[in-house]
gemmi code that builds the backbone of each chain (N, CA, C; Angstrom):
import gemmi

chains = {
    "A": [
        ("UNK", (2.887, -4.340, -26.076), (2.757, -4.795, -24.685), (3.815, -4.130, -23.806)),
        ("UNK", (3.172, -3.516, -22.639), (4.424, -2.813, -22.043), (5.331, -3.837, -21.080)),
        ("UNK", (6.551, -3.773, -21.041), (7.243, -4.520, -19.719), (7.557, -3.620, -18.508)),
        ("UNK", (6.485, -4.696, -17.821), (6.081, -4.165, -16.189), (6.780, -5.169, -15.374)),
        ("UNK", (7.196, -4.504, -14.372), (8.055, -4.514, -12.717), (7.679, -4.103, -11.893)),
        ("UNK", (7.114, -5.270, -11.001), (6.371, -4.298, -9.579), (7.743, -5.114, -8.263)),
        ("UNK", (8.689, -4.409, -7.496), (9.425, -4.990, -6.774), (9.075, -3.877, -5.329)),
        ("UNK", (9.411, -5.099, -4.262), (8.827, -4.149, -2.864), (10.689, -4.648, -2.497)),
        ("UNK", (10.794, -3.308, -1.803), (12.401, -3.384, -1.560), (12.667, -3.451, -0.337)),
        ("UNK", (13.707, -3.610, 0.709), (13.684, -3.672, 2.200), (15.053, -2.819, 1.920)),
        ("UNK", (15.682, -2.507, 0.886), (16.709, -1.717, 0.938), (16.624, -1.107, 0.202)),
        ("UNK", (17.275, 0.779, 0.078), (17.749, 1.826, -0.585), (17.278, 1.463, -2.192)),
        ("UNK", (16.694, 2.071, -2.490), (16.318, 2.086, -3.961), (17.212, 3.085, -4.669)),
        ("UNK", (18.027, 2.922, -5.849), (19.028, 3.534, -6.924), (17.887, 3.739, -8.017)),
        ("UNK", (17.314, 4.923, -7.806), (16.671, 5.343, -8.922), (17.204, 5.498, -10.471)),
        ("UNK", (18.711, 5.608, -10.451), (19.491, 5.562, -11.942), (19.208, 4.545, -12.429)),
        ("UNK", (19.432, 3.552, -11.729), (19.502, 1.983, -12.351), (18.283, 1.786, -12.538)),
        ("UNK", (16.972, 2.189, -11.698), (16.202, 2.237, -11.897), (15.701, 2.415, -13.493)),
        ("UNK", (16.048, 4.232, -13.645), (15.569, 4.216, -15.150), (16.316, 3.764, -16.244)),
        ("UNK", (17.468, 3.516, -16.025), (18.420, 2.818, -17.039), (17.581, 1.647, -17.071)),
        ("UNK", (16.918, 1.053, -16.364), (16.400, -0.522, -16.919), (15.200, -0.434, -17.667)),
        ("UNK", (14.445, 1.127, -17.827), (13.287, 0.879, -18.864), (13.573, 1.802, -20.000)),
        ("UNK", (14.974, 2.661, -19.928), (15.373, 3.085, -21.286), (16.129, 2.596, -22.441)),
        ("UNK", (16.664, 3.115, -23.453), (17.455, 2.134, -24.017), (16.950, 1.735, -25.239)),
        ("UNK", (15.321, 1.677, -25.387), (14.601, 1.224, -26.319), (14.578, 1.671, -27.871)),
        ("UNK", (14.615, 1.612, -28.695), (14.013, 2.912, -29.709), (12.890, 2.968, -30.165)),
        ("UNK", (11.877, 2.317, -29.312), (10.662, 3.005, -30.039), (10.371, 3.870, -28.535)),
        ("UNK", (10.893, 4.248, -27.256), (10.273, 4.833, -26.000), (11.055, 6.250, -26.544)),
        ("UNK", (9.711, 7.428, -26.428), (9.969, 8.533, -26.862), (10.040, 9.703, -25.330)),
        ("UNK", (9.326, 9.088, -24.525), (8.842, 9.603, -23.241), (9.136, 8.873, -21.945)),
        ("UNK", (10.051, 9.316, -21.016), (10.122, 8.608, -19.866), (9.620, 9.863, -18.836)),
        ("UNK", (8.523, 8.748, -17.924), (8.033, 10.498, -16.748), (8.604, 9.401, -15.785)),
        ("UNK", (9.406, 10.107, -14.513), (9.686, 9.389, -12.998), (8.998, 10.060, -12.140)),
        ("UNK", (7.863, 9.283, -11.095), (8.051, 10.013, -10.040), (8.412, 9.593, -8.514)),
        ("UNK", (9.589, 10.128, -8.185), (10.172, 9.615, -7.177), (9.995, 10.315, -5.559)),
        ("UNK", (9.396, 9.648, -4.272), (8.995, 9.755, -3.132), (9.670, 9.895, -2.117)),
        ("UNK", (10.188, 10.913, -1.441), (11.176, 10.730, -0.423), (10.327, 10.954, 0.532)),
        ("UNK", (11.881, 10.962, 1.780), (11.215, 10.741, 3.228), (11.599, 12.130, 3.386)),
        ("UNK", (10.460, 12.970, 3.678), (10.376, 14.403, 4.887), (11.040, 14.425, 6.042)),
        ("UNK", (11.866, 15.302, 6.343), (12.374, 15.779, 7.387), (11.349, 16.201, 8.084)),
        ("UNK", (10.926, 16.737, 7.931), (9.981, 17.464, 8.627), (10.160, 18.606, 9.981)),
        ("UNK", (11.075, 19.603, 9.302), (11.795, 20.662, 9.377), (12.764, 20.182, 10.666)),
        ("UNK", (13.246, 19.106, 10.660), (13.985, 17.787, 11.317), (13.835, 17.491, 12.848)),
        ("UNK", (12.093, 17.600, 12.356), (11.793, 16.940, 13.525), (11.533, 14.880, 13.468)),
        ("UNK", (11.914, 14.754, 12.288), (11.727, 13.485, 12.054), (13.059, 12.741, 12.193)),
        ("UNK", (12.954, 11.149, 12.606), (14.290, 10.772, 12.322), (14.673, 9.855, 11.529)),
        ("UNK", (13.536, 9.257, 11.422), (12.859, 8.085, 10.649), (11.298, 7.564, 10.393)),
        ("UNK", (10.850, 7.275, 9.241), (9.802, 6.623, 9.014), (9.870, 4.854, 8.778)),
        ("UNK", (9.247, 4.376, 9.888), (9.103, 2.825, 9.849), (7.641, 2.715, 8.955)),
        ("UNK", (8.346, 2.065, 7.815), (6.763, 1.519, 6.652), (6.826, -0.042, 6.556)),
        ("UNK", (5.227, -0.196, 6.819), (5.018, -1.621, 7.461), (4.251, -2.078, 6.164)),
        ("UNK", (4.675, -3.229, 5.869), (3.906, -3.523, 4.803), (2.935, -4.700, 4.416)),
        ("UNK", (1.783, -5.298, 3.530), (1.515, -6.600, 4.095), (2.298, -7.361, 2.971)),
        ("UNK", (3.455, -7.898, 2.971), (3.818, -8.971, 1.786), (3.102, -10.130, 1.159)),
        ("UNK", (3.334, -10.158, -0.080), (2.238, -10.599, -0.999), (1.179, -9.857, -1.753)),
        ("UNK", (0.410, -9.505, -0.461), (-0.702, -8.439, -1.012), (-0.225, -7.345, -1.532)),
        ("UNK", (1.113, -6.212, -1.040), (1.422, -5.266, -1.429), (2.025, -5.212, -2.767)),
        ("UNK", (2.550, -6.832, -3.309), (2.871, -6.821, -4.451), (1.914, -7.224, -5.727)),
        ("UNK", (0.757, -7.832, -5.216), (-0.373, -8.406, -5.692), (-1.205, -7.268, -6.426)),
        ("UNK", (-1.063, -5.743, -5.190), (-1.984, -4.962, -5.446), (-1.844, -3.895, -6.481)),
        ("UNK", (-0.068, -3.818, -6.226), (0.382, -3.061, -6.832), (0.244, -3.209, -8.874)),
        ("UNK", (0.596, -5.054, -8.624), (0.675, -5.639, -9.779), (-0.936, -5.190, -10.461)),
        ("UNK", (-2.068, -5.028, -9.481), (-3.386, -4.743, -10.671), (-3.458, -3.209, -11.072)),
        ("UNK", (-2.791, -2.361, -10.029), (-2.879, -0.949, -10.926), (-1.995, -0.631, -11.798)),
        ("UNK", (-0.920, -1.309, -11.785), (0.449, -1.346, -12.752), (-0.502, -1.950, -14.329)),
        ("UNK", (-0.977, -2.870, -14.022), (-2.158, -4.074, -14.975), (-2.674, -2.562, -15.611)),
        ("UNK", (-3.527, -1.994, -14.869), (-5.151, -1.347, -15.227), (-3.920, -0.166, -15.986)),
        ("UNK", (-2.948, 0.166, -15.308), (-2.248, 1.381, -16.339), (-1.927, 1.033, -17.964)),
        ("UNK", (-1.493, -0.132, -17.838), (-0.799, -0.813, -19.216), (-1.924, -0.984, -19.741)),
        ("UNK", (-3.545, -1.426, -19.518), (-4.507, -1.889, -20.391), (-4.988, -0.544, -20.887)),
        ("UNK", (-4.882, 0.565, -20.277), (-5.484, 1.981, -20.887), (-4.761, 2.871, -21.372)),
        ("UNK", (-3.086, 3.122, -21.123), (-2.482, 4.318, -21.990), (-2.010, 3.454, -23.104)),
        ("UNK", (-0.833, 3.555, -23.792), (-0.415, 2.563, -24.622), (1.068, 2.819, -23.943)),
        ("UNK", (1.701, 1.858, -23.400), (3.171, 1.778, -22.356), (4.233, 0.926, -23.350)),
        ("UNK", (5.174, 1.529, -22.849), (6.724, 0.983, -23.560), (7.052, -0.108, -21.914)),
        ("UNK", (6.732, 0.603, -20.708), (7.688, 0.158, -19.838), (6.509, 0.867, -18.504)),
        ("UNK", (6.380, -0.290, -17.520), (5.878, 0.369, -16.405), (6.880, -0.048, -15.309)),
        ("UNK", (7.084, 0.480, -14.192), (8.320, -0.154, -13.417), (8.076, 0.260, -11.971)),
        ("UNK", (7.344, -0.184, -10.771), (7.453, 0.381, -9.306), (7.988, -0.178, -8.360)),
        ("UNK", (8.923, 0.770, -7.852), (9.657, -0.017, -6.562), (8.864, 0.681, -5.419)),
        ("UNK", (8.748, 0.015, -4.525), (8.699, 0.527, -3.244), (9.217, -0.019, -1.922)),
        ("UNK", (9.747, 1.062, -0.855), (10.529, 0.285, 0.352), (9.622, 0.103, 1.084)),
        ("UNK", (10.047, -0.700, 2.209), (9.509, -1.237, 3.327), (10.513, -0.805, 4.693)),
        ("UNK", (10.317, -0.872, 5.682), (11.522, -1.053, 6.688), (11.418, 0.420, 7.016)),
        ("UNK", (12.556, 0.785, 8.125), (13.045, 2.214, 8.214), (13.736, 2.672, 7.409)),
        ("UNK", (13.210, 4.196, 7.162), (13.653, 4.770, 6.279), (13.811, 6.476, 6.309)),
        ("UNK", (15.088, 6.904, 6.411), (15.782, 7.971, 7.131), (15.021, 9.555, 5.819)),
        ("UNK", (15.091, 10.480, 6.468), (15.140, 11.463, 5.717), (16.157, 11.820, 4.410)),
        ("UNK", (15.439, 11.987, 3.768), (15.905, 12.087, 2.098), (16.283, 11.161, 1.397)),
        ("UNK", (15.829, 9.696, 2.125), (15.750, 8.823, 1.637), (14.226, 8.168, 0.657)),
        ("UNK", (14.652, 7.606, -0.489), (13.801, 7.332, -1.532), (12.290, 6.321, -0.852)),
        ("UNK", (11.289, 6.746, -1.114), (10.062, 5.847, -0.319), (9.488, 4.962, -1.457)),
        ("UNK", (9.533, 5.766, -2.805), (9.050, 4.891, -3.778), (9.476, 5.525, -5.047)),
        ("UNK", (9.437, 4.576, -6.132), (9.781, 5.201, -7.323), (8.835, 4.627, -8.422)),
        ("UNK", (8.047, 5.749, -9.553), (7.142, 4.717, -10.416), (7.694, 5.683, -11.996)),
        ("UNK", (8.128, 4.793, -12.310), (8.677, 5.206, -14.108), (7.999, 4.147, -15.029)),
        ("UNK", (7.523, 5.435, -15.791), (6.242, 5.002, -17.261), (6.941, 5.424, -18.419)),
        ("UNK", (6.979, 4.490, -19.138), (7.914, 4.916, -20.416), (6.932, 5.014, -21.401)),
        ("UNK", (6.660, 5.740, -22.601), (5.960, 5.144, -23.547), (6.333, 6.108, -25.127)),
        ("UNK", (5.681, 5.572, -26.290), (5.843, 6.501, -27.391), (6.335, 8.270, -27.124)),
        ("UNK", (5.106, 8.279, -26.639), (4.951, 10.348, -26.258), (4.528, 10.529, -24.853)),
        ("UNK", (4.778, 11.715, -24.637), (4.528, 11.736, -23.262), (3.313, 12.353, -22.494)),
        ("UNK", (2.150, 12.375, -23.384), (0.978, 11.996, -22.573), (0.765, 10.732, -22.041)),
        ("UNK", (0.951, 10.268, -22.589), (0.729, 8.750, -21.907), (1.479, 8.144, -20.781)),
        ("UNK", (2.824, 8.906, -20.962), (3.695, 8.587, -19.738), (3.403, 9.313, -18.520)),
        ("UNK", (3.077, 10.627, -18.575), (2.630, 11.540, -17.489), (1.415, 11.043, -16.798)),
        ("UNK", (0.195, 10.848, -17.703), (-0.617, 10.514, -16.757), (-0.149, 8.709, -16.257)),
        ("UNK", (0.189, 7.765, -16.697), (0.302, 6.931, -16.579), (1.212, 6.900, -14.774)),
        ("UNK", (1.833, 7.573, -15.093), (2.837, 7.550, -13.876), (2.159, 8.548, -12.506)),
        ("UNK", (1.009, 9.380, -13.100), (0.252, 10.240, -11.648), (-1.017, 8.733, -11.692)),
        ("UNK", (-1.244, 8.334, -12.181), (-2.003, 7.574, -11.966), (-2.487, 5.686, -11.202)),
        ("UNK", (-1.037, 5.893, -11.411), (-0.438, 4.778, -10.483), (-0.020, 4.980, -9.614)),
        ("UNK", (0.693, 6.333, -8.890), (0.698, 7.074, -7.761), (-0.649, 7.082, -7.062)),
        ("UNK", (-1.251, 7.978, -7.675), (-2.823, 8.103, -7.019), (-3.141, 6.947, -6.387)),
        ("UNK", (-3.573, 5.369, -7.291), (-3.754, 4.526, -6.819), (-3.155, 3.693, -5.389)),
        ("UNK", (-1.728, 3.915, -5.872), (-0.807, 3.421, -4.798), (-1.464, 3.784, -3.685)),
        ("UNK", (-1.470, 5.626, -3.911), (-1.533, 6.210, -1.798), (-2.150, 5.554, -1.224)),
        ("UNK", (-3.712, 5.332, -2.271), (-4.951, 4.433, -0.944), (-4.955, 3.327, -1.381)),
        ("UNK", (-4.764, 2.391, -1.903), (-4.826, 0.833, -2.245), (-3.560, 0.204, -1.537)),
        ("UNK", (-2.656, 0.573, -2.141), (-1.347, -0.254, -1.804), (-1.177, -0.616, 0.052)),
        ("UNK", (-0.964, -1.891, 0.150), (-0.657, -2.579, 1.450), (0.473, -1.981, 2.094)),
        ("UNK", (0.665, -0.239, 2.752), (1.559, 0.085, 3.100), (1.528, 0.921, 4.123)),
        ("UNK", (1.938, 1.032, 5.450), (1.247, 2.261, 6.456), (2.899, 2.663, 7.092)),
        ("UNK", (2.462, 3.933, 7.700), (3.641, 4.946, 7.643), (3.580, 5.379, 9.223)),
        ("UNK", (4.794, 4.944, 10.331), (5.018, 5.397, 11.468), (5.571, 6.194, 11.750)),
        ("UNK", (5.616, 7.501, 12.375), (6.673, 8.057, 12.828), (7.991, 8.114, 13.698)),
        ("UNK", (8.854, 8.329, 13.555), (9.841, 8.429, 14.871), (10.686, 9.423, 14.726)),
        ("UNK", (10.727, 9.874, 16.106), (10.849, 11.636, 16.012), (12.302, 12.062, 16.603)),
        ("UNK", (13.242, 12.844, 16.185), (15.016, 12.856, 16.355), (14.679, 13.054, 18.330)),
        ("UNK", (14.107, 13.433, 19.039), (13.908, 13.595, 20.165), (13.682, 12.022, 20.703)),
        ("UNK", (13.830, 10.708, 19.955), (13.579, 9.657, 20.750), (12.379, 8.648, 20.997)),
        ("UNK", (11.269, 9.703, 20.676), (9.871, 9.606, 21.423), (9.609, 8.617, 19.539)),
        ("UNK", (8.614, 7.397, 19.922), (7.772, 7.174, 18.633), (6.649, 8.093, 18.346)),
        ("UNK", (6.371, 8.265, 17.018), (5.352, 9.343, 16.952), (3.668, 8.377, 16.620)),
        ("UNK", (3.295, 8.634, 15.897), (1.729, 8.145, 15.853), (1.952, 7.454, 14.450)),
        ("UNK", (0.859, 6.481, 14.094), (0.851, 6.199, 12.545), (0.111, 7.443, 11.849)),
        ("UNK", (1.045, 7.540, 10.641), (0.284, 8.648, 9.762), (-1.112, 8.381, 9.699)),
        ("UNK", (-1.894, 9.550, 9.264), (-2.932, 9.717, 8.945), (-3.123, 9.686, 7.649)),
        ("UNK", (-4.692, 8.803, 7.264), (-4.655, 9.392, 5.707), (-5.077, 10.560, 5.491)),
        ("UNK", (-5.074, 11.333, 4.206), (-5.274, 12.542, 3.716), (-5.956, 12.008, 2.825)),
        ("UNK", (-7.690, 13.105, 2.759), (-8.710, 12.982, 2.047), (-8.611, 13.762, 0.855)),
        ("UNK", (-7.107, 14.514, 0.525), (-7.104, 14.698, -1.129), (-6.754, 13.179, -1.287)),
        ("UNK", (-6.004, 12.397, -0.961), (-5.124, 11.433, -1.816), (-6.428, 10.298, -2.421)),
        ("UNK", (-7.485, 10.269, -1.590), (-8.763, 9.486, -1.574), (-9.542, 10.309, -3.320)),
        ("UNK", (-8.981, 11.482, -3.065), (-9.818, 13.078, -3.845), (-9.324, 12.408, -5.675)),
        ("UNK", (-7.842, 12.347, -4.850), (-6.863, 11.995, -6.384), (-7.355, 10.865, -7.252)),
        ("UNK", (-7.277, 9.688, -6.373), (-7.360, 8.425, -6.820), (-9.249, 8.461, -7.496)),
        ("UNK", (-10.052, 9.085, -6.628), (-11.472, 8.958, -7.085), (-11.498, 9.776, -8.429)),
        ("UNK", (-10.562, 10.230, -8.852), (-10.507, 11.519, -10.143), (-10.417, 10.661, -11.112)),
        ("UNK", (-9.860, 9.217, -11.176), (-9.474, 8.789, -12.469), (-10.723, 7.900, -12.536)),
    ],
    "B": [
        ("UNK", (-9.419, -20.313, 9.441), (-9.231, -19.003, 8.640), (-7.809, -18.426, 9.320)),
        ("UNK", (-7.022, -18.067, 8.876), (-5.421, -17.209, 9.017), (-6.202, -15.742, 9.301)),
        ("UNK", (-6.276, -15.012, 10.320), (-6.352, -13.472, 10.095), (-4.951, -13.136, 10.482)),
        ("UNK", (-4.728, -11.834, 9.475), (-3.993, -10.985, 10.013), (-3.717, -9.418, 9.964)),
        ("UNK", (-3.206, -9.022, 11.279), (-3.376, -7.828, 11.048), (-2.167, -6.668, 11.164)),
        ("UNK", (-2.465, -5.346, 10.578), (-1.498, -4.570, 10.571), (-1.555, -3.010, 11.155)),
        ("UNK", (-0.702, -2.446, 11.119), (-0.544, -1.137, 11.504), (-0.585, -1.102, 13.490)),
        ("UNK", (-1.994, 0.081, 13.050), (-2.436, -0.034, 14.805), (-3.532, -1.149, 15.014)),
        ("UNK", (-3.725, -1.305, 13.957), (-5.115, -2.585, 14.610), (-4.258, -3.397, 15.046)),
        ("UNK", (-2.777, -4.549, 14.693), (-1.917, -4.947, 14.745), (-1.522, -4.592, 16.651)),
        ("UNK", (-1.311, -3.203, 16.612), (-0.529, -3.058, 18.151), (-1.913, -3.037, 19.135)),
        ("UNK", (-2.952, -2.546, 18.499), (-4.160, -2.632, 19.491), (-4.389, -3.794, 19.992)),
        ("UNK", (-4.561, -5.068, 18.655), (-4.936, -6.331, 19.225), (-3.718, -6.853, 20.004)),
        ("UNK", (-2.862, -6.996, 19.563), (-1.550, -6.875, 20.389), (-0.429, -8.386, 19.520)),
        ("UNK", (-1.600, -8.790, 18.541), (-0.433, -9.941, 17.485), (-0.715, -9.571, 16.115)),
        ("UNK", (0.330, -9.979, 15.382), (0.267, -10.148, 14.258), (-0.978, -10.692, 13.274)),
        ("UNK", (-0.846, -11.846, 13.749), (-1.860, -13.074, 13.169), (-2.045, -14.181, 13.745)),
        ("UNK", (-3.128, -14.781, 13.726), (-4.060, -15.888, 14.491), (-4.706, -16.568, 13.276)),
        ("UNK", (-4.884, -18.492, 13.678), (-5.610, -19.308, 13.295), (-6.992, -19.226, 13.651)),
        ("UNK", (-8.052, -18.947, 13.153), (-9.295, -19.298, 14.015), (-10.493, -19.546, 13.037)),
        ("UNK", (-11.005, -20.705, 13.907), (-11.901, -21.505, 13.206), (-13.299, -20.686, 13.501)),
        ("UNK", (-14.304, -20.092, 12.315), (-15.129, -19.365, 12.913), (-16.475, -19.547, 12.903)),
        ("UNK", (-17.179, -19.359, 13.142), (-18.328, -19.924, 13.196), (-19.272, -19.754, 12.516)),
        ("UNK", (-20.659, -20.184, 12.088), (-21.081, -20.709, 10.793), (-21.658, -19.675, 10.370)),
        ("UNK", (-22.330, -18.876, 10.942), (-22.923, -17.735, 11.217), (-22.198, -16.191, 10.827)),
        ("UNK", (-21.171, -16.272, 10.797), (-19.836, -15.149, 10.416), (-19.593, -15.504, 8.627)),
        ("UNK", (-20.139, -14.664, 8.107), (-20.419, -15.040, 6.566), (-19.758, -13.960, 6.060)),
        ("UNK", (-19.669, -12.614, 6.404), (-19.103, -11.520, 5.650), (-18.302, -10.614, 6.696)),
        ("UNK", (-17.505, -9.779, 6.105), (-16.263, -8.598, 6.572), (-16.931, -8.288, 7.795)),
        ("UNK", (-18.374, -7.662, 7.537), (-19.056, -7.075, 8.936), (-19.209, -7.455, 9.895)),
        ("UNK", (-19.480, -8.883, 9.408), (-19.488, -10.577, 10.401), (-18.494, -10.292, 11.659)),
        ("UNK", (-17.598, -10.705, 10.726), (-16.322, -10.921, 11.028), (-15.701, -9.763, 12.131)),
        ("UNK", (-15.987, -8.463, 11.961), (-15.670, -7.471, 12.827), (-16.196, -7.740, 14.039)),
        ("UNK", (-17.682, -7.407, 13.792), (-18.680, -7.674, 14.986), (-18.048, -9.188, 15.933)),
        ("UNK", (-17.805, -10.315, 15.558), (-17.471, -11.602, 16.117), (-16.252, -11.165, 17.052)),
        ("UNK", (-15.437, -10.769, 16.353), (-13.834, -10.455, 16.519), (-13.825, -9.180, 18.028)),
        ("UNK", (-14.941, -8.309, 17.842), (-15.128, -7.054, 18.277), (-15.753, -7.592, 20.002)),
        ("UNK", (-16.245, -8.960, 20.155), (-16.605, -9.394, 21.261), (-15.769, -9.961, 22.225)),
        ("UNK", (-14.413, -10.743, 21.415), (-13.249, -11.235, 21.741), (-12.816, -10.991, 22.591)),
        ("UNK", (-12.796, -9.719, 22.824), (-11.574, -9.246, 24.462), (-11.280, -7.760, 23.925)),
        ("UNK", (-10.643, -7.092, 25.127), (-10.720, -5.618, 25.604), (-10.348, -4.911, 23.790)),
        ("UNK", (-8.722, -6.152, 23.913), (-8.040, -5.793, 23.067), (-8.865, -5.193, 21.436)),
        ("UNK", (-9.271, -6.256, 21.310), (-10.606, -6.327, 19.735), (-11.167, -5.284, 19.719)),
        ("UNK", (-11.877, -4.965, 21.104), (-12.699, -4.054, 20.881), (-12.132, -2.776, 21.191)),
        ("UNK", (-11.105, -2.181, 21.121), (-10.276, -1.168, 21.362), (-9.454, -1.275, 19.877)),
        ("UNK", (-9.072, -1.902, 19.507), (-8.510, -2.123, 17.794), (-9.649, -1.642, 17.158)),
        ("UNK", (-10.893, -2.360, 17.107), (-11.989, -2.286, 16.202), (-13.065, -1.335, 16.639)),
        ("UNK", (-12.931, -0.326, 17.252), (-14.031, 0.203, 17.753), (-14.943, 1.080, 17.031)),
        ("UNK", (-13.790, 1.415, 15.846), (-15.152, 1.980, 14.916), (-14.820, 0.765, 13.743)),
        ("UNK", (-15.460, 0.204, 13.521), (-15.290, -0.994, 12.458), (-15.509, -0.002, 10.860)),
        ("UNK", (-16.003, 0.823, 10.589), (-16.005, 1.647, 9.154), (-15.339, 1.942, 8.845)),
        ("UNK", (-13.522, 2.255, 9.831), (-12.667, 2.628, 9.287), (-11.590, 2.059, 9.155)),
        ("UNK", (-11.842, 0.620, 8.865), (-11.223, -1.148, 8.872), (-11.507, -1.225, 7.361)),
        ("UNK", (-10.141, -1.480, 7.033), (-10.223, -1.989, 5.879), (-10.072, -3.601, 5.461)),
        ("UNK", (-10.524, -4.544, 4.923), (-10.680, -5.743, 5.012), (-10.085, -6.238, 3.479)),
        ("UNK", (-9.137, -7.228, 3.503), (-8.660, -8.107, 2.270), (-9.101, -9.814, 2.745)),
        ("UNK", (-8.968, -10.061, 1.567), (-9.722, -11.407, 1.781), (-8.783, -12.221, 0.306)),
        ("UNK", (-7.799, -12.739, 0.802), (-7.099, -13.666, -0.329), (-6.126, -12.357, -0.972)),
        ("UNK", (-5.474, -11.453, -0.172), (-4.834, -10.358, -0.742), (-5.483, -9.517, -1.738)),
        ("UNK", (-6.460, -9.335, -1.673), (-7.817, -8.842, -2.563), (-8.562, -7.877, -1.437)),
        ("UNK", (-8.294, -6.593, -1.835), (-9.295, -5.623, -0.680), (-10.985, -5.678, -0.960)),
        ("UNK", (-11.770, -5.786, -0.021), (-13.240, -6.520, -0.137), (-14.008, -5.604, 0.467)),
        ("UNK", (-14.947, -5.329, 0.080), (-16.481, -4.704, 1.150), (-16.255, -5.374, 2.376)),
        ("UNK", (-17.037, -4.364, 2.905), (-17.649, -4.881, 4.476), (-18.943, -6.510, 4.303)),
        ("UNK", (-19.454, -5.764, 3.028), (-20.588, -6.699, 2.629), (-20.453, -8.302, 2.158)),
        ("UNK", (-19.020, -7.952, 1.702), (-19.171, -8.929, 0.828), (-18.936, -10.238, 1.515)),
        ("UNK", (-19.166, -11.491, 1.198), (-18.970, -12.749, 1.718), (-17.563, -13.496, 1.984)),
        ("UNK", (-17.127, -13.692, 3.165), (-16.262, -14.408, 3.185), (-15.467, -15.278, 2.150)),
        ("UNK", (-16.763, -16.381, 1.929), (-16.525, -17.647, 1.269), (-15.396, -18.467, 1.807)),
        ("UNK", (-14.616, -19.232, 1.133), (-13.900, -20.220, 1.444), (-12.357, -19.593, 1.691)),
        ("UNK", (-12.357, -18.258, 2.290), (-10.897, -17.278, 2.020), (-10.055, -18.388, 3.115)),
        ("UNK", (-8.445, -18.563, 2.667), (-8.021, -19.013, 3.383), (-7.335, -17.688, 4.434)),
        ("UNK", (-7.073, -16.451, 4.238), (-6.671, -15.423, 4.794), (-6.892, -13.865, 4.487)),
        ("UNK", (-7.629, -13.958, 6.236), (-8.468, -12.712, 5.718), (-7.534, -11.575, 6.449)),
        ("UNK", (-7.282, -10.274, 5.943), (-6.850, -8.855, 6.898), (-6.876, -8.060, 7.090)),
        ("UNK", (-7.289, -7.437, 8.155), (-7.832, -6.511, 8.560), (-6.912, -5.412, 8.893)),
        ("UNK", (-6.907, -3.988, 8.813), (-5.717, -2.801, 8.878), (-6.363, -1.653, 8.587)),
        ("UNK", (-5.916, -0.776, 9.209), (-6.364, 1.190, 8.484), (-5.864, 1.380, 7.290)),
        ("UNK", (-6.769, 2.354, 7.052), (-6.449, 3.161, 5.701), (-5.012, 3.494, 5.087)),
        ("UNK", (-4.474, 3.024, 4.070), (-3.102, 2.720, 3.521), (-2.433, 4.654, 3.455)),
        ("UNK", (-1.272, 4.199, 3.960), (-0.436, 5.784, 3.689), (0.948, 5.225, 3.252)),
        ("UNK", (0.982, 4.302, 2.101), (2.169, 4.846, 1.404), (2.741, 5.659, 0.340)),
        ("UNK", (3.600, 4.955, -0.098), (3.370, 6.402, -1.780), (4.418, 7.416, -0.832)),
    ],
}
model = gemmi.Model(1)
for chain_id, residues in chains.items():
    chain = gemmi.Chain(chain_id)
    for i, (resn, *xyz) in enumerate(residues, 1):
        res = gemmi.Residue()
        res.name, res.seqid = resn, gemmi.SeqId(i, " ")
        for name, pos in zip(("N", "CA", "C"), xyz):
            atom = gemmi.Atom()
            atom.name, atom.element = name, gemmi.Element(name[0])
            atom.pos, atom.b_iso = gemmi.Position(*pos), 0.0
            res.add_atom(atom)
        chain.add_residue(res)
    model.add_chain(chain)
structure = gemmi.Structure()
structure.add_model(model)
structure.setup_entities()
């Protein structure tokens, strides 16, 4: 049975501590991270405000975290994600899959990504170093492309 | 019923979330748009293309089709960009 952590953060995520809390084990042979920052966006950005719906975003997260653990075989599933403003080169999300070998961890961890982009209760504003608010992101019809792949 | 909403549907309609008791006739997501979409300028400037509304119903994302039922909170928002 893998031990899963789905936490929505309003502050700075420490990705070390992060994976220090699903290593350690001796039967986890494979740890994959994949960790999300905030784009500069060749610094025209100054911040991204991510709005989230609480409850649901942890609810939702908790069934693809679920659907990962019922199909690879997992040591450890673990996703943080922030909420709030959040500055350039700062962490947006982090999802670490631990397991025996590391097929299972690799896809396990693109695959809960995938899910995240379009499921998860989370939308993305701009605000631009010039002052001005920018628009809410747009979605992107690979990320729809990704998630329909599995 | 609790709706609530987020993103730009959120700044379009111009609140968060509302109590509203709805009427007997408003049975599913589509219902529910269309009803909501008659409301005032605001609604119908939030909702104006209703296909690209995404709808949860009990923190559970739902069809357009599917039936209300007894949800105590339903919400309505665009297409998710986090990750």
């Amino acid at each position: 049975m893998a031990v899963v952590s789905v936490r929505i953060a309003a502050g700075p995520i420490d990705v070390a501590a992060e994976l220090a809390a699903v290593e350690g084990s001796g039967d986890i042979g494979a740890v994959v991270s994949f960790t999300g920052l905030c784009r500069a966006e060749g610094g025209r950005l100054a911040a991204l405000e991510i709005e989230h719906y609480p409850g649901m975003a942890e609810a939702e997260i908790g069934r693809t975290v679920a659907a990962a653990a019922a199909r690879w075989p997992l040591a450890a599933l673990r996703v943080v994600h922030r909420h709030g403003r959040i500055r350039p080169g700062e962490t947006i999300v982090v999802v670490i899959a631990a397991s025996a070998h590391r097929a299972a961890a690799f896809a396990a961890a693109r695959f809960v990504m995938d899910y995240l982009k379009t499921r998860a209760p989370f939308w993305k504003k701009e605000h631009f170093a010039d002052g001005t608010a920018g628009d809410w992101v747009s979605p992107k019809a690979e990320d729809d492309a990704a998630a329909a792949g599995w | 019923m609790r709706l609530l909403y987020f993103a730009w549907v959120r700044e379009r309609i111009g609140m968060a979330e509302e109590e509203i008791a709805l009427p007997a006739e408003v049975a599913t997501g589509a219902d529910l748009l269309a009803f909501l979409k008659a409301r005032g300028e605001n609604y119908a400037y939030a909702l104006e293309r209703p296909e690209v509304i995404r709808i949860a119903v009990d923190h559970a994302h739902a069809d357009h089709a599917a039936p209300l039922g007894a949800a105590r909170e339903v919400a309505l928002f665009p297409p998710m960009t986090g990750g």
